[in-house]
N, CA and C atoms as a LAMMPS dump frame, in Angstrom:
ITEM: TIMESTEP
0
ITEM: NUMBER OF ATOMS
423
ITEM: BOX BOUNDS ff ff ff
-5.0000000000000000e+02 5.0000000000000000e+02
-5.0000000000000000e+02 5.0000000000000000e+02
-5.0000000000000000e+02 5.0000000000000000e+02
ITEM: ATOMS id mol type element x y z
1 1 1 N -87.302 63.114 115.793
2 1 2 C -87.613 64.18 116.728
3 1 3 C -88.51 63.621 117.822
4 2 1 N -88.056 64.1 119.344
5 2 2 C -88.738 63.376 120.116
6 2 3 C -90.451 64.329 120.516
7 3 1 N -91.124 63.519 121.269
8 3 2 C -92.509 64.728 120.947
9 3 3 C -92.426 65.192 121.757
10 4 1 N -91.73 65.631 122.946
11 4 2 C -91.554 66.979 123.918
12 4 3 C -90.702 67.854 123.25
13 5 1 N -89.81 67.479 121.743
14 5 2 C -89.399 68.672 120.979
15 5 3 C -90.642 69.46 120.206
16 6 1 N -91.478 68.239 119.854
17 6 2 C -92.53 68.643 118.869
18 6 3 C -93.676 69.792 120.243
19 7 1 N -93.973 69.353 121.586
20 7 2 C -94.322 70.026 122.181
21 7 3 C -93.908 72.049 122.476
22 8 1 N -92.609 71.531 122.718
23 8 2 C -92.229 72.481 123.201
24 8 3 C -92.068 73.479 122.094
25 9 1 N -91.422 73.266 120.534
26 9 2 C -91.531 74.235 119.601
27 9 3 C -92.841 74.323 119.35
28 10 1 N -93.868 73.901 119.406
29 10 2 C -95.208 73.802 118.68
30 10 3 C -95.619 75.34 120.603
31 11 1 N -95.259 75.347 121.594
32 11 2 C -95.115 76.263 122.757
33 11 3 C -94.643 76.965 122.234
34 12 1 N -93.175 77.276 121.765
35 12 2 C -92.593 78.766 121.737
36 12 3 C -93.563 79.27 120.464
37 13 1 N -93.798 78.503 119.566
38 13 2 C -94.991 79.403 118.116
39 13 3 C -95.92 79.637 119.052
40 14 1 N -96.764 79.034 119.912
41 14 2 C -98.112 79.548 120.328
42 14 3 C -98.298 81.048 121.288
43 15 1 N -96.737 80.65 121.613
44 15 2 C -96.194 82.299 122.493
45 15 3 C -96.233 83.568 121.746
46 16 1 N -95.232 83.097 121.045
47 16 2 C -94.936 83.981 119.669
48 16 3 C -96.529 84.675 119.189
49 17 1 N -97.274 83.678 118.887
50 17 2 C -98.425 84.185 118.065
51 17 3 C -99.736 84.878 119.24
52 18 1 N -99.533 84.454 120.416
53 18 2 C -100.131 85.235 121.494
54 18 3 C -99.686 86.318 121.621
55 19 1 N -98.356 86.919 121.707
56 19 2 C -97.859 88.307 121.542
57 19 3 C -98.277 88.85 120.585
58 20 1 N -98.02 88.575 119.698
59 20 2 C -98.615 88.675 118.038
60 20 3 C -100.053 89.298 117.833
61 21 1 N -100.933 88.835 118.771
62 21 2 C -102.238 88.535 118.716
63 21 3 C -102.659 90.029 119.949
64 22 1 N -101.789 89.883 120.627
65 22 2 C -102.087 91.16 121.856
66 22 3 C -101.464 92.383 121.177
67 23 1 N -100.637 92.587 120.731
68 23 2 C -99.563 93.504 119.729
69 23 3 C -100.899 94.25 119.453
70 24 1 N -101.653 93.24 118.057
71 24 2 C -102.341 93.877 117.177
72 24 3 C -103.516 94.121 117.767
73 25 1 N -104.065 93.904 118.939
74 25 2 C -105.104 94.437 120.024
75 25 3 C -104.907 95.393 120.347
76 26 1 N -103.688 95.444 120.762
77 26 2 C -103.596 97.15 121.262
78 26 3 C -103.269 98.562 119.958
79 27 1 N -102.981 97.931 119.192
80 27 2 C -102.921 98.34 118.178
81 27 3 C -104.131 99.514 117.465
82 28 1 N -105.303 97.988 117.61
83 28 2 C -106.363 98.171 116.931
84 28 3 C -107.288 98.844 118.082
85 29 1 N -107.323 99.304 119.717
86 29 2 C -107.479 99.993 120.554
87 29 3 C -107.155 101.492 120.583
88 30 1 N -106.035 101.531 119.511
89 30 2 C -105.306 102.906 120.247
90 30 3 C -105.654 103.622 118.097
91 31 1 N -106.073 102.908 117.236
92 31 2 C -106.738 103.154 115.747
93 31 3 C -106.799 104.788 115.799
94 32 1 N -108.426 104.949 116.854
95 32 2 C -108.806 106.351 116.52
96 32 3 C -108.007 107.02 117.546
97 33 1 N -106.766 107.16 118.15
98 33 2 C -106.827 108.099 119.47
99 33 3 C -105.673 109.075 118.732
100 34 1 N -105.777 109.911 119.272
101 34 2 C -105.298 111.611 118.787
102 34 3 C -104.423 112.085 119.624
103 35 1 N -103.368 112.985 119.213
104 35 2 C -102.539 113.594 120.244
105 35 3 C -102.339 115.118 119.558
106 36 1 N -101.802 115.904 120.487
107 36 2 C -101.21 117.381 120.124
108 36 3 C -100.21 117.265 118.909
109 37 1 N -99.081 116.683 119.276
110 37 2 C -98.031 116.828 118.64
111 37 3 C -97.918 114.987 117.692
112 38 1 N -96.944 115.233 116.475
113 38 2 C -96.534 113.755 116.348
114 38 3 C -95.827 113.221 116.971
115 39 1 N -95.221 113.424 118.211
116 39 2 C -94.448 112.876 118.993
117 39 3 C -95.062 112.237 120.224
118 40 1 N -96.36 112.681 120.519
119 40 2 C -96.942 111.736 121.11
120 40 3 C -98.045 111.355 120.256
121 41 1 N -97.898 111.283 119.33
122 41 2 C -99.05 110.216 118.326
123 41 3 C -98.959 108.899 118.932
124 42 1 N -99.646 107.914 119.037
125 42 2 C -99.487 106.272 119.244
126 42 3 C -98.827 105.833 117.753
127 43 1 N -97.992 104.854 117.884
128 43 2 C -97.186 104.627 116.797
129 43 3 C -97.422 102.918 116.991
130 44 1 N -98.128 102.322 115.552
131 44 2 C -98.314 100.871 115.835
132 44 3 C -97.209 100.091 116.442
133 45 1 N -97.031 99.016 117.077
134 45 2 C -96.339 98.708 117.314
135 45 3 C -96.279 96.855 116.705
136 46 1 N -94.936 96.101 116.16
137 46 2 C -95.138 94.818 115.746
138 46 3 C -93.451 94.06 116.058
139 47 1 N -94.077 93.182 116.55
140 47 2 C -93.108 91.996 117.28
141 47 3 C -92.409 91.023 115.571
142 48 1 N -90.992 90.97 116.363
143 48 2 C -90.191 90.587 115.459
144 48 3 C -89.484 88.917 115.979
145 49 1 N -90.109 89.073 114.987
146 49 2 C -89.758 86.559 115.462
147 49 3 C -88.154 86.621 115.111
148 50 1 N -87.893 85.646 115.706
149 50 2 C -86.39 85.325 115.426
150 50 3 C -86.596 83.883 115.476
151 51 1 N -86.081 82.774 114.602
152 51 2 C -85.878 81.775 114.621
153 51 3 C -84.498 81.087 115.393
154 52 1 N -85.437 79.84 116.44
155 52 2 C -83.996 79.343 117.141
156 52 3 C -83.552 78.492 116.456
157 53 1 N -82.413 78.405 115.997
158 53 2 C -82.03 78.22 114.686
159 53 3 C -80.409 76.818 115.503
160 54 1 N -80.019 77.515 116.53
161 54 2 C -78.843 77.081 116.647
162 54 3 C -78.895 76.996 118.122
163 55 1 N -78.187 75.416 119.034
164 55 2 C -78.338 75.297 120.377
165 55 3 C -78.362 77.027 121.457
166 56 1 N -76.716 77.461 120.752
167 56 2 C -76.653 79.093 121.542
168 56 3 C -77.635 79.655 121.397
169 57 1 N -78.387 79.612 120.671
170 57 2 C -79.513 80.643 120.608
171 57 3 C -80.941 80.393 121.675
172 58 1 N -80.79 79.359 122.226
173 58 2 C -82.028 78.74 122.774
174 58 3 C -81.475 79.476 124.226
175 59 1 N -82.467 79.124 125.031
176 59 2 C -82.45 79.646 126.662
177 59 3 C -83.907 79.022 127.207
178 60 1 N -83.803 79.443 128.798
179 60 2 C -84.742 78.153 129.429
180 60 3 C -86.546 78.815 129.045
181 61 1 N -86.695 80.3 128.479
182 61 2 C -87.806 80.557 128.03
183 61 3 C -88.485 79.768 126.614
184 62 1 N -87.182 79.507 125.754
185 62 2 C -87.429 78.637 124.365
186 62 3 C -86.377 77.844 124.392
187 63 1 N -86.558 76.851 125.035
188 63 2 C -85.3 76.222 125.118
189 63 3 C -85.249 75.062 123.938
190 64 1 N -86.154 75.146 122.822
191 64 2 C -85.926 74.39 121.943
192 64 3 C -85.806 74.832 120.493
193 65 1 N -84.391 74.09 119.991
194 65 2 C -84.125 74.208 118.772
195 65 3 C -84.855 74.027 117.647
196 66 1 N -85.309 74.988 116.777
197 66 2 C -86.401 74.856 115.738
198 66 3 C -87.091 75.323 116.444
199 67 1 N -87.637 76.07 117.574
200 67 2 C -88.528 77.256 117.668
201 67 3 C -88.498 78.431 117.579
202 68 1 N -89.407 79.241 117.907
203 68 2 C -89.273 80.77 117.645
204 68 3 C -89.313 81.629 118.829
205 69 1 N -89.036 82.923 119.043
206 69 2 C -89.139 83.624 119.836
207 69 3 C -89.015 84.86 119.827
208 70 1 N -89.726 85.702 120.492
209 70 2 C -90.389 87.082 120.111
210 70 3 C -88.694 88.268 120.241
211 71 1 N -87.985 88.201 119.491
212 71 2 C -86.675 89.642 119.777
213 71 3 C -87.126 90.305 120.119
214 72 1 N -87.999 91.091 119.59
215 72 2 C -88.49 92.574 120.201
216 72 3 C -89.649 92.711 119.681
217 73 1 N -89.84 94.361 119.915
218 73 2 C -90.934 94.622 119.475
219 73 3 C -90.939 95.956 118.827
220 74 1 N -91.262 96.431 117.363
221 74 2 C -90.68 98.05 117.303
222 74 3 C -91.753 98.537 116.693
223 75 1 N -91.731 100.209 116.656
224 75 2 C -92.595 100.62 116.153
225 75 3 C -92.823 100.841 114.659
226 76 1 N -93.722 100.691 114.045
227 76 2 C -94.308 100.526 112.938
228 76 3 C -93.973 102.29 112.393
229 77 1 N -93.178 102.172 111.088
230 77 2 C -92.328 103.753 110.568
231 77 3 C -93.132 104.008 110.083
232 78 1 N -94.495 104.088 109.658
233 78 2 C -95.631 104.68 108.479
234 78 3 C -95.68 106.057 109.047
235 79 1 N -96.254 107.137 108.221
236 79 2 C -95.665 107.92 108.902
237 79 3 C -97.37 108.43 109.502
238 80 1 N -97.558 109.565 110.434
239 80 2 C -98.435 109.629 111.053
240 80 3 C -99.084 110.889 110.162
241 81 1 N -100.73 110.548 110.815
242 81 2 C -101.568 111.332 109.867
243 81 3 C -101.858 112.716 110.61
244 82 1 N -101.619 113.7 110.066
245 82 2 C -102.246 115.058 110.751
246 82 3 C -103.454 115.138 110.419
247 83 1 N -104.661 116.301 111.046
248 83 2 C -105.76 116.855 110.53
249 83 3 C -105.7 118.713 110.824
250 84 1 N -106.096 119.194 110.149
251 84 2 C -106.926 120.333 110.479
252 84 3 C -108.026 120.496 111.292
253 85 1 N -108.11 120.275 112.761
254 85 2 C -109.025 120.336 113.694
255 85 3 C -109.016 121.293 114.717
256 86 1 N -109.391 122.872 114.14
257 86 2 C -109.267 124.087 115.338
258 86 3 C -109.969 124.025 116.35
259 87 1 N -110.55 123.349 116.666
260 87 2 C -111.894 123.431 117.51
261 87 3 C -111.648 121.801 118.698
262 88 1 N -109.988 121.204 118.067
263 88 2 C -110.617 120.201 119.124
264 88 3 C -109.611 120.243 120.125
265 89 1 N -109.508 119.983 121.454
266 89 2 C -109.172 120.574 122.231
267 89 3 C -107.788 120.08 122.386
268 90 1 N -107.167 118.813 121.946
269 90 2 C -105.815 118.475 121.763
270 90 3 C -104.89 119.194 120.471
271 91 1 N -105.561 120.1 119.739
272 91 2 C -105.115 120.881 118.786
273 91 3 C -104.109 121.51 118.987
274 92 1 N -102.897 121.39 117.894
275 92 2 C -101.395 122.221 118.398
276 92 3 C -101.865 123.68 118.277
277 93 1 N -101.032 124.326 118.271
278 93 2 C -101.338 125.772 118.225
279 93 3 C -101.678 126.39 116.76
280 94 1 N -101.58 125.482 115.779
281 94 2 C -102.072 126.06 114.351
282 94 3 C -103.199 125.635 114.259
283 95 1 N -103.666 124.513 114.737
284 95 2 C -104.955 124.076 114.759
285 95 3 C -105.12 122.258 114.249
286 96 1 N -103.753 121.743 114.569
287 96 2 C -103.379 120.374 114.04
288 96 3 C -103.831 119.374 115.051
289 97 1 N -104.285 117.838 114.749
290 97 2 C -104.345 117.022 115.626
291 97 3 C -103.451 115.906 114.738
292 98 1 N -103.353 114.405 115.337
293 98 2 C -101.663 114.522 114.797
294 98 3 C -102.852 112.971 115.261
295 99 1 N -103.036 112.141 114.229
296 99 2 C -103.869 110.201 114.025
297 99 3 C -102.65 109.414 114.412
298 100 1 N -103.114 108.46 114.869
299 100 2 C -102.196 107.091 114.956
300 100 3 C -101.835 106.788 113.453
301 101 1 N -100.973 106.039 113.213
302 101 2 C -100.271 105.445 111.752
303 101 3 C -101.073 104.012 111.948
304 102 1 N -101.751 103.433 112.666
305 102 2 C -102.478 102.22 112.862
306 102 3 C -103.256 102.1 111.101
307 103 1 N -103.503 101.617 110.602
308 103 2 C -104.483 100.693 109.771
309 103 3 C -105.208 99.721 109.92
310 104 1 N -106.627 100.095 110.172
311 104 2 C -107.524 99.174 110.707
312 104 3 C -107.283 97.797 110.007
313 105 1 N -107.334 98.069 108.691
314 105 2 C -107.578 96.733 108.022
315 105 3 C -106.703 95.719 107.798
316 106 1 N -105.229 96.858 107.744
317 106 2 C -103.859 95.723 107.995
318 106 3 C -103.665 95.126 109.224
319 107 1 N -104.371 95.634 109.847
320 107 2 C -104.162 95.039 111.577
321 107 3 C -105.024 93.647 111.504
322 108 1 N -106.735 93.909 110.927
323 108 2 C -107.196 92.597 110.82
324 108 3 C -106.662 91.336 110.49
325 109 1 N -106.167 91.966 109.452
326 109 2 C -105.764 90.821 108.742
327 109 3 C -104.619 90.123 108.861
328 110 1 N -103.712 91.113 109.888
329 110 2 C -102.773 90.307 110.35
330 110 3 C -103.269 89.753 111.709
331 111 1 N -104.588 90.165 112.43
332 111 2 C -104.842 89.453 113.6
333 111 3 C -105.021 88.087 113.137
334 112 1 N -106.161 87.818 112.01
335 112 2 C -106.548 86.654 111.141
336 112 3 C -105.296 85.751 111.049
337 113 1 N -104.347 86.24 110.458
338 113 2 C -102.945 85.459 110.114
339 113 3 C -102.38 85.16 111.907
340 114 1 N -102.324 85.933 112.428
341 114 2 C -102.193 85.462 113.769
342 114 3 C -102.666 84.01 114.819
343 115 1 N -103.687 84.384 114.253
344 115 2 C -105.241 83.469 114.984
345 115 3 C -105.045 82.064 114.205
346 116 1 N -104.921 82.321 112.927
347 116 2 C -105.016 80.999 112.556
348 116 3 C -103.289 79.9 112.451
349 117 1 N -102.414 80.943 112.336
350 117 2 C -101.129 80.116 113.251
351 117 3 C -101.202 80.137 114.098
352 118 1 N -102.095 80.617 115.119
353 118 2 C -102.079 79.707 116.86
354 118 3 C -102.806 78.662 116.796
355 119 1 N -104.051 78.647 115.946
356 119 2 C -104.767 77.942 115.557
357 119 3 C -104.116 76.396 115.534
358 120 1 N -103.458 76.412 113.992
359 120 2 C -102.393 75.165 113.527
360 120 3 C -101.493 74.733 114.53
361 121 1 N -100.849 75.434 115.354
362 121 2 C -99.759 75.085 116.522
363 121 3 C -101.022 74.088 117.284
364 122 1 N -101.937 75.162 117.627
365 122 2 C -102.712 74.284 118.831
366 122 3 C -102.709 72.468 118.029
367 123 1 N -103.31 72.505 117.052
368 123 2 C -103.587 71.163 116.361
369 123 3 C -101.833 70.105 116.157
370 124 1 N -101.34 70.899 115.979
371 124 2 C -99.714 70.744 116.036
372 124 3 C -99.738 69.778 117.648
373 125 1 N -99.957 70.504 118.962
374 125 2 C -100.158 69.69 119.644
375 125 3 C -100.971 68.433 120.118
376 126 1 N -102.263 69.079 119.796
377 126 2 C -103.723 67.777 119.985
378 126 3 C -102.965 66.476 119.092
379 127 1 N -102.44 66.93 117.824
380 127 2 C -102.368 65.543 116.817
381 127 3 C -101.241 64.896 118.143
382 128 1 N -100.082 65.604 118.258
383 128 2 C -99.003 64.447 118.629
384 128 3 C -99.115 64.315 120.198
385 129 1 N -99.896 64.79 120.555
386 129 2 C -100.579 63.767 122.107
387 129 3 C -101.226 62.872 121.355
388 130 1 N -102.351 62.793 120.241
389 130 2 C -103.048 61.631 120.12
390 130 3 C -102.321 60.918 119.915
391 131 1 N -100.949 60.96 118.721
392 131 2 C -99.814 59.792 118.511
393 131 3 C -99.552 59.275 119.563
394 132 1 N -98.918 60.26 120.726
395 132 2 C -98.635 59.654 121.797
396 132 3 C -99.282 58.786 122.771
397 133 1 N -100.89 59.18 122.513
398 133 2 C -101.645 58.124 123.332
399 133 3 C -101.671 56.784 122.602
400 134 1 N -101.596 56.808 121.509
401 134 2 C -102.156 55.694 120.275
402 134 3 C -100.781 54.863 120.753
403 135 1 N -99.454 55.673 120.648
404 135 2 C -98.68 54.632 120.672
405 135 3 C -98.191 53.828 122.086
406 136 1 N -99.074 54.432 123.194
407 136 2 C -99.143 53.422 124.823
408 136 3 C -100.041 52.73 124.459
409 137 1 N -101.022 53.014 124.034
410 137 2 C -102.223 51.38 123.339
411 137 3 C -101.627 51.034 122.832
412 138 1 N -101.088 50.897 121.634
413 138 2 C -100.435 49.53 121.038
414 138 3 C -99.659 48.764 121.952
415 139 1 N -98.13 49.677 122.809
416 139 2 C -97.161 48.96 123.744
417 139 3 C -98.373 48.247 125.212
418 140 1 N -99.362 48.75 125.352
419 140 2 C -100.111 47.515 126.066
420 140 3 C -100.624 46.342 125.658
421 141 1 N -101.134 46.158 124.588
422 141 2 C -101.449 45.007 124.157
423 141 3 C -100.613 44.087 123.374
């Protein structure tokens, strides 16, 4: 494998996991916010990797085989939390306010899992530039 393959897939993961990483930001932004109805509840939202698996599958955004890239993005089916809140002013007409389906703590912890595969990619690159520098010192001397 040449190391502008190792570059460029070690790029489409760091993409991948930057979406990944903003996903669960906004995510974890929109936790406490409230609506009238469940239809405008905020509904988490999480990005779906697809592996480039096969030349057709690549294009000039991931144009390398053995990387990844973000398909989409959908909303998270948990289902949404109502309250009994007569008094607050987004209240349906029975007296309902209607929570995000967000989970603080599953969100952390997938930010964590996020962070630390961008993490490894980043090192993914630093190591094979250093190869690459190491191996123009040797071909000079």
């Amino acid at each position: 494998m040449q190391l502008d393959n190792v570059f460029g897939i070690a790029g489409t993961a760091l993409n991948a996991q930057a979406v990944r990483m903003n996903t669960t930001a906004s995510n974890l932004a929109n936790a406490n916010s409230v609506a009238g109805s469940e239809e405008e509840a905020y509904r988490g939202r999480r990005p779906l990797f697809k592996a480039l698996m096969e030349e057709q599958m690549t294009h000039g955004g991931a144009q390398f085989v053995g990387g990844v890239k973000v398909d989409r993005i959908v909303n998270d089916p948990a289902p949404i939390r109502k309250t009994w809140e007569p008094g607050n002013p987004l209240a349906d007409k029975e007296g309902y306010v209607f929570h995000s389906n967000v989970n603080e703590m599953s969100e952390m912890v997938d930010m964590m899992a996020a962070s630390r595969s961008y993490q490894n990619n980043v090192e993914v690159v630093n190591t094979a530039r250093q190869l690459m520098m190491r191996t123009l010192e040797i071909t000079k001397s």
